[in-house]
Structure formats: structure tokens, C-alpha cells
C-alpha positions as CSV (number, residue, x, y, z in Angstrom):
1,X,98.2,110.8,114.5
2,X,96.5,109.6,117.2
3,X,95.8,110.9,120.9
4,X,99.1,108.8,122.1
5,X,101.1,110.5,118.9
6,X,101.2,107.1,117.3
7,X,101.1,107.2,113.2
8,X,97.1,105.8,112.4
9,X,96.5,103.1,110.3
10,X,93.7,103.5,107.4
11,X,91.8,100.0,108.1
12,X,91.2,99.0,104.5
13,X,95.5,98.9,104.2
14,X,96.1,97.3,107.3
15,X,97.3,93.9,106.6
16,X,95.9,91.9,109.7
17,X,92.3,93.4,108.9
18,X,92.4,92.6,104.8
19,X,93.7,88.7,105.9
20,X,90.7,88.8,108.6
21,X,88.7,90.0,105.6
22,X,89.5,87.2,103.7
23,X,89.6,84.4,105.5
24,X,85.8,85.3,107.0
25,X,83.2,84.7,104.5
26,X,81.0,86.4,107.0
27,X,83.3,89.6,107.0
28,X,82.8,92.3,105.0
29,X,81.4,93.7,102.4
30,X,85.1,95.0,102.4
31,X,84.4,99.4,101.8
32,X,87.6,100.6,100.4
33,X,88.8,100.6,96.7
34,X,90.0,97.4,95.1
35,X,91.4,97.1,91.7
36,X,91.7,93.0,90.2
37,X,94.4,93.7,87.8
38,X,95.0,90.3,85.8
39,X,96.7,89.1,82.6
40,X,93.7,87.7,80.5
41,X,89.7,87.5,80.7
42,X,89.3,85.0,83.0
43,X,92.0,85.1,85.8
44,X,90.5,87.5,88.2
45,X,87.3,85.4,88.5
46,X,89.0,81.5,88.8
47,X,91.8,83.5,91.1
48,X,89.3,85.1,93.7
49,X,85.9,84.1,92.3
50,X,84.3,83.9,95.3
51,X,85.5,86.8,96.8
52,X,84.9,89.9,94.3
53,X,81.3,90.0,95.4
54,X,82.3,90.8,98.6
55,X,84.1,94.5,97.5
56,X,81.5,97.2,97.3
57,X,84.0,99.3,95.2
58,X,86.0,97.0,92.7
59,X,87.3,97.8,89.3
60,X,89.0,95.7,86.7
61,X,91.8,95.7,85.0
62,X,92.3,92.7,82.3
63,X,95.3,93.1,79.8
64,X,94.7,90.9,77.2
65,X,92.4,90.3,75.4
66,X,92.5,86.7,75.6
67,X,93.1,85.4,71.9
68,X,96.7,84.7,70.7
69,X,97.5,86.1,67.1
70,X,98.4,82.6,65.6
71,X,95.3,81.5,63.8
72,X,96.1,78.3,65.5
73,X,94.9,78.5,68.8
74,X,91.6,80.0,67.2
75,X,91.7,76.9,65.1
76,X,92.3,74.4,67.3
77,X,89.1,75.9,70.1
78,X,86.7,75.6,66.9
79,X,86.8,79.0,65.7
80,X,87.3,80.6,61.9
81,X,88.9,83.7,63.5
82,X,91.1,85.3,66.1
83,X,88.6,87.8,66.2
84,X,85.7,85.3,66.6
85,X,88.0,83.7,69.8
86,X,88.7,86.8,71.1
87,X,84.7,87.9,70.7
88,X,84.0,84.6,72.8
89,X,86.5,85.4,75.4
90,X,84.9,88.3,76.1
91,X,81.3,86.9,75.9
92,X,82.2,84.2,78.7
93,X,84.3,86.7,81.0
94,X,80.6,89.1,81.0
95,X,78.9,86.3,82.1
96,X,81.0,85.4,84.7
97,X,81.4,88.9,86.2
98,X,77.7,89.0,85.5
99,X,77.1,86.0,88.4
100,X,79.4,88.3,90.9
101,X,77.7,91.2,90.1
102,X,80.1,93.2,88.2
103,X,79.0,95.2,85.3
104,X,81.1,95.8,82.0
105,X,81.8,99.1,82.8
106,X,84.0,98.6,85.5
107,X,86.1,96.7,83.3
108,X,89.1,98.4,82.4
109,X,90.3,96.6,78.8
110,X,94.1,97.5,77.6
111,X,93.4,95.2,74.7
112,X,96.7,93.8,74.5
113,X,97.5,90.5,72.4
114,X,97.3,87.4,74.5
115,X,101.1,86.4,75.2
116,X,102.3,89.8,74.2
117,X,103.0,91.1,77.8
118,X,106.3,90.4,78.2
119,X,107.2,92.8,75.0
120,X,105.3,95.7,76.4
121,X,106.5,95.8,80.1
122,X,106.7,100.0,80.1
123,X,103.6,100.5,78.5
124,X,102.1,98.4,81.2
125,X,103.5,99.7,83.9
126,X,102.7,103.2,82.7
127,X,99.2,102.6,82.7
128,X,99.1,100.9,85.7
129,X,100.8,103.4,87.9
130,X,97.9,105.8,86.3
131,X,95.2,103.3,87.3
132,X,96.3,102.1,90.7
133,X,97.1,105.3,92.2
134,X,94.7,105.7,95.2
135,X,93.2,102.3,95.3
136,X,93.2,100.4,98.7
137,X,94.2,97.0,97.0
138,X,95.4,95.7,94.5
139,X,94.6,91.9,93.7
140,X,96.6,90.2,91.2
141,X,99.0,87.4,89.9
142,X,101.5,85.6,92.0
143,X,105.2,85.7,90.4
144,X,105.3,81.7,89.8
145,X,106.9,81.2,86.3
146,X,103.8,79.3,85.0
147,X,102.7,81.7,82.3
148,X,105.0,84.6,80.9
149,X,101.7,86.9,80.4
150,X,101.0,86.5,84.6
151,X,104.3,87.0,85.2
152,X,104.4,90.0,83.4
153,X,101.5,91.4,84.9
154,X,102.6,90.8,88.5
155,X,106.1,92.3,87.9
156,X,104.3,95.8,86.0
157,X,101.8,95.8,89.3
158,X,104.1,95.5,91.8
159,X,106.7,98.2,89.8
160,X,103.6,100.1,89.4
161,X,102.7,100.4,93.2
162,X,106.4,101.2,94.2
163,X,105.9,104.5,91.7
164,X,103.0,105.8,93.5
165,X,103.1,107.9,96.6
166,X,103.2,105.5,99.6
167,X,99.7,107.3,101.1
168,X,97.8,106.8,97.7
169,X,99.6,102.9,97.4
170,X,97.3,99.9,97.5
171,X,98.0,96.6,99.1
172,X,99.1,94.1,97.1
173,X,97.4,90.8,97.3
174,X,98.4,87.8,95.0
175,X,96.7,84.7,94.1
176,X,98.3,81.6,92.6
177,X,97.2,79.9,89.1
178,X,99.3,77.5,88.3
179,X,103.3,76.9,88.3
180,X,105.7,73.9,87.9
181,X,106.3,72.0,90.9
182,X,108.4,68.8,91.6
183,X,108.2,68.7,87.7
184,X,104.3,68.4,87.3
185,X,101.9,71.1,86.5
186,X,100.3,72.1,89.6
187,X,97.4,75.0,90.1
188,X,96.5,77.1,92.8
189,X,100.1,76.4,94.7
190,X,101.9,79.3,95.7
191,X,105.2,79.3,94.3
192,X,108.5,78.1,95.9
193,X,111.4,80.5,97.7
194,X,108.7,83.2,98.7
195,X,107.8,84.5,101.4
196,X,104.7,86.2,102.9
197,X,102.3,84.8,105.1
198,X,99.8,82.5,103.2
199,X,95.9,81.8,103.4
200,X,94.4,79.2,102.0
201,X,90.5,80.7,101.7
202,X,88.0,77.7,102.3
203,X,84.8,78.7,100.4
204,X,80.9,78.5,101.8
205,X,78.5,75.9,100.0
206,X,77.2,79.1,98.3
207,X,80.7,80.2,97.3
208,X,81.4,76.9,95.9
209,X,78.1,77.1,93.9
210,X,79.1,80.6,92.6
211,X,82.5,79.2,91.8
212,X,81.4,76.2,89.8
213,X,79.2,78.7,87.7
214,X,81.9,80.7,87.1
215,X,84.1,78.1,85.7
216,X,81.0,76.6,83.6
217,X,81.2,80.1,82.0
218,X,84.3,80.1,80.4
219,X,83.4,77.4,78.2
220,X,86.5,77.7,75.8
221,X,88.7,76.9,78.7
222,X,86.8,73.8,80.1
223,X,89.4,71.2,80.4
224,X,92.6,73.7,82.0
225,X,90.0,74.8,84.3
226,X,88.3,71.4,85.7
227,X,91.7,71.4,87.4
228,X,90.8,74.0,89.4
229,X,89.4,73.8,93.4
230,X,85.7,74.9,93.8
231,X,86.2,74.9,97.7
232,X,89.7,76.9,98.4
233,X,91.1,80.3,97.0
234,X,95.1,80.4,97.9
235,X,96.4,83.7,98.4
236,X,98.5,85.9,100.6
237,X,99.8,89.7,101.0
238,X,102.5,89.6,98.2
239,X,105.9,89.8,99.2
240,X,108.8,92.6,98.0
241,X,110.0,90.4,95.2
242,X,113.9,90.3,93.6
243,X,112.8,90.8,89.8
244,X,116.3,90.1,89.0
245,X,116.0,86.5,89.8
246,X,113.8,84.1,88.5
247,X,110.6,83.1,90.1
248,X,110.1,79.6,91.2
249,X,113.6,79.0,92.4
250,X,114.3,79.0,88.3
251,X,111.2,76.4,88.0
252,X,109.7,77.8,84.7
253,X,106.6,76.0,83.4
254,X,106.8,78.5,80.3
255,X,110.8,77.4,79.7
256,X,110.1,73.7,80.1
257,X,106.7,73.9,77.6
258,X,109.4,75.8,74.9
259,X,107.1,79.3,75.3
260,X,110.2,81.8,76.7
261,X,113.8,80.8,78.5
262,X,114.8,82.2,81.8
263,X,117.9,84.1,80.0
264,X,115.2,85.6,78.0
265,X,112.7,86.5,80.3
266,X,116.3,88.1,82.8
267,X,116.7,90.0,79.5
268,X,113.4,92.1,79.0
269,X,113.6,92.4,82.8
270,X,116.9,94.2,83.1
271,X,116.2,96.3,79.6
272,X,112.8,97.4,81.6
273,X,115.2,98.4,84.4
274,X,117.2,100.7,82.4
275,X,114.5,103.1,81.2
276,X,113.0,102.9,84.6
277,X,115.9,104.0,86.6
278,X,116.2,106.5,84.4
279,X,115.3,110.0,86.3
280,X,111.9,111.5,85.8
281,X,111.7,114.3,83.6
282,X,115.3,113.3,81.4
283,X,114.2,112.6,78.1
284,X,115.0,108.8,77.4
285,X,117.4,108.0,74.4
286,X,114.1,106.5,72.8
287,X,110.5,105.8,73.5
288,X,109.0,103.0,74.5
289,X,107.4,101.6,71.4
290,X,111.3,101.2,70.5
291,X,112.3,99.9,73.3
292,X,109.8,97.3,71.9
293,X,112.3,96.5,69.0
294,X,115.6,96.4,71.8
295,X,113.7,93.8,73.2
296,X,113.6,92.0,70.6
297,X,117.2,92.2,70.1
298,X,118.0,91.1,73.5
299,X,115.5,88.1,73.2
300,X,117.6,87.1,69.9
301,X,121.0,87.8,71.6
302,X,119.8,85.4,74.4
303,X,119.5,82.3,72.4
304,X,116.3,80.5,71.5
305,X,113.9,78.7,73.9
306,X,114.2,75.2,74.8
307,X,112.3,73.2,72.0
308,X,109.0,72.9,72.1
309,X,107.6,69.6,74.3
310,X,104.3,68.1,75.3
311,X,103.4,70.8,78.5
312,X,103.4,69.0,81.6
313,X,100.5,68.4,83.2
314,X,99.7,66.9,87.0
315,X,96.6,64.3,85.5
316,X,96.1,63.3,82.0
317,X,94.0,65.9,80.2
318,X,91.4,65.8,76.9
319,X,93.6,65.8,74.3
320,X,92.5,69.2,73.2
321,X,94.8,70.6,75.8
322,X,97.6,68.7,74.6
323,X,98.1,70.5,71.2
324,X,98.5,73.6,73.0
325,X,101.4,75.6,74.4
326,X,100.9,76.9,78.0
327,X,101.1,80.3,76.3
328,X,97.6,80.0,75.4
329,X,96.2,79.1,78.3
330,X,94.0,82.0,80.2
């Protein structure tokens, strides 16, 4: 309290100052706790690239680890293993953090499978609300419908947060990647029927600089990422979102590409809701590794995915990107 008897607000969660924060390149560096939680090895750096140099205190948290199980998409990026993809993931995502000037052990890897997310929502968001807990903010992936693995993520942070104590509860701010608007793939565009107050974040020459490097890094992504701005980071202070509706207004980049339908993705979402609503302390009628295997169930009960098509794209890419699913991206 203050000497009027008015409730104090802790600057680093005030949401006028963190948007100030952002939107001046000369602000900063910003001294409370920030946590980039993101789905895979490289989102945190293309999402706000130019701006995690400017936290003094900033962890990581990256859930995947970036290489899909199917042989495939190890194949097809010129690799003789998953686990030789997966190694190079890794390799590019130190070298990128390396330019910002954030070491490896600030990285916090859960070591999921890449596109595995959306099967392991309560493990997530168990391990998030441990993590989280006490930082300032949180900065993480928009709820757009372009990639079930982001999605996922942004709906475990924000279920997360709401689980903590509101005095130890960081700010959530979200950054766009990439969605499906007017039928075209389109990054860095905040997604439709939200609300929240947006920022587009113009980057300084040197910013720009930093940004290109960081792209150049991740060298097994090349082509998804030249689509990508080197002078503006979108983001804004996330909104209270309706989990129980689709993201997007229903514009699913994932259903259209054949990855997941919206039935499916309702599915996990309301079986997640069940064991969460469940008191704390009351045993749950099973754990959450099954609740893997009900899943599973309810995906099957839901029907299969549209069938697979070419993924949409806003300009012609390399044909490398054409082979693969959206599901592999990031």
C-alpha cells in the first residue's frame, strides 16, 4: 500500500511499463525475471530475437526438442538420423542464443518429441506451473491455429499462470509465428477474434543485424524462415483466452495442411479440462501418462483429419518446403 492507501504496483508487472519497455529500443535493460517459454528450438529467438538481449534475468524454456520421430523429416533436411536432426537443432539454437548472449545453461530442455505437445498437455502444464511460479513475465506463443505444438504450448502457459498465486504470476506476453489468414499462410500476424492491445516492435539497424544472424543460424530451417521480417517483432500482452473454442475464428493452418482437425484438437482440450478441474489433493481416477492413452481414444472417436494437401503458403517456396507437413516446421 501506498501513503494514499492505494494497492502498489510492482513495475516489472505493470502492463503500460512492459509495452513502454518494448516498444523503446533505448529502454531497458528490463530487471525483473523473464521466462521465453516456446514450443521448439528456434521460436523464442525468430519470436523476440531482438529483444531477449535486452532482459538481465531471462531463462528458457524450449519443449521439444525439435526433430519429429518419422525418419522422414530427418530424411528429407539431409540427415541419416532423427538423432543427427535433432543434434543439429540444437547446435543452431546455441548459436543463436550465443549472438544474444544467452548461455546453455539457462536453457531449460523438457525434451519432448517435436509435434508430440498436444498428447502431453498435463505433463506440460505441471512443469510449467513449477517453472513459472515467481517470474515477472512470461513470453511465449500466440494461440493462432498455425502449428498444434505452439498451440499447445500457449494453452499449458496460460493454464499454468492461472495455477500460480496471483503475487508470484508473471505477465504473459505473446508473439505471433505464423497462422492462416484469408486462406494463405501468413507469419508474424496476430491471429483473428482476439483481443489485447497490439505492438508492432520496429527494430534498430543493429537489431535488424542481430536478427538476420539469428535467422542465418538455423540453417535447417532456411527457406520457412526467409519469410520472416528482420525489421518488426509483433506482439502484445496476451489476452484471457476461451480454450474451449477454436483459435483463429476456426482458421486452422494445422487442419487445412491434414496435421490435426478442430474436433480433435476440442477433444484433448476438454479431456485436459477434466483432470484439471479436478480438486487438489483427490486422487485422479488415473495418472497422467494414461490419460495419454484416453487421448488417444478421443482423437480416434473424433474422426480422422482432413487429408493431407500441399500446406499453404503466402509466396511460392523452394520445393524442399513443399514435401513437408506444417507439423515439422519449428
Amino acid at each position: 500500500m501506498n501513503e494514499r492507501g492505494e494497492t502498489a504496483v510492482d513495475a516489472r508487472k505493470d502492463i503500460d511499463a512492459i509495452e513502454r519497455f518494448f516498444a523503446n529500443p533505448e529502454a531497458g535493460p528490463y530487471e525483473g525475471r523473464a521466462i521465453a517459454a516456446f514450443a521448439h528450438p528456434d521460436d523464442a529467438t525468430i519470436a523476440f530475437g531482438g529483444q531477449l538481449g535486452r532482459f538481465s534475468d531471462l531463462g528458457m524454456v524450449v519443449v521439444t526438442d525439435g526433430a519429429p520421430t518419422h525418419m522422414n523429416f530427418a530424411v528429407n533436411k539431409g540427415f541419416d538420423s532423427t538423432e543427427a536432426y535433432r543434434q543439429a537443432r540444437w547446435e543452431e539454437m546455441e548459436a543463436a542464443l550465443g549472438l544474444i548472449g544467452v548461455s546453455r545453461e539457462r536453457v531449460n530442455a523438457y525434451g519432448f518429441d517435436d509435434g508430440s505437445v498436444c498428447r502431453r498437455l498435463l505433463s506440460l502444464i505441471e512443469r510449467l506451473e513449477h517453472d513459472l511460479v515467481g517470474a515477472d513475465i512470461v513470453l511465449t506463443h500466440c494461440f493462432e491455429g498455425g502449428h498444434t505444438d505452439h498451440d499447445s504450448v500457449a494453452m499449458a502457459v496460460h493454464l499454468a499462470c492461472a495455477a500460480i498465486d496471483e503475487a508470484r504470476r508473471p505477465v504473459i506476453v505473446e508473439a505471433p509465428l505464423y497462422s492462416l489468414q484469408a486462406g494463405l499462410f501468413t507469419t508474424q500476424t496476430l491471429p483473428a477474434g482476439g483481443s489485447g492491445r497490439p505492438v508492432s516492435v520496429p527494430l534498430t539497424e543493429a537489431q535488424q543485424q542481430l536478427k538476420s544472424q539469428i535467422k542465418a543460424c538455423y540453417a535447417t530451417q532456411r527457406y520457412s524462415l526467409a519469410q520472416f521480417k528482420d525489421d518488426v517483432e509483433p506482439y502484445r500482452i496476451a489476452p484471457s483466452y476461451d480454450f474451449s473454442q477454436l483459435p483463429n475464428n476456426g482458421a486452422l493452418l494445422y487442419e487445412v495442411n491434414g496435421f490435426m482437425s478442430g474436433p480433435q484438437w476440442l477433444a484433448m482440450v476438454r479431456m485436459c479440462r477434466v483432470f484439471l478441474d479436478k480438486p487438489r489433493g483427490v486422487p485422479a481416477a488415473s495418472t497422467i501418462d494414461e490419460s495419454v492413452e484416453i487421448l488417444k481414444k478421443l482423437i480416434a472417436a473424433a474422426g480422422p483429419p482432413r487429408p493431407v494437401r500441399e500446406p499453404v503458403h503466402a509466396t511460392a517456396p523452394a520445393p524442399e518446403v513443399r514435401r513437408r507437413r506444417v507439423g515439422s516446421w519449428f
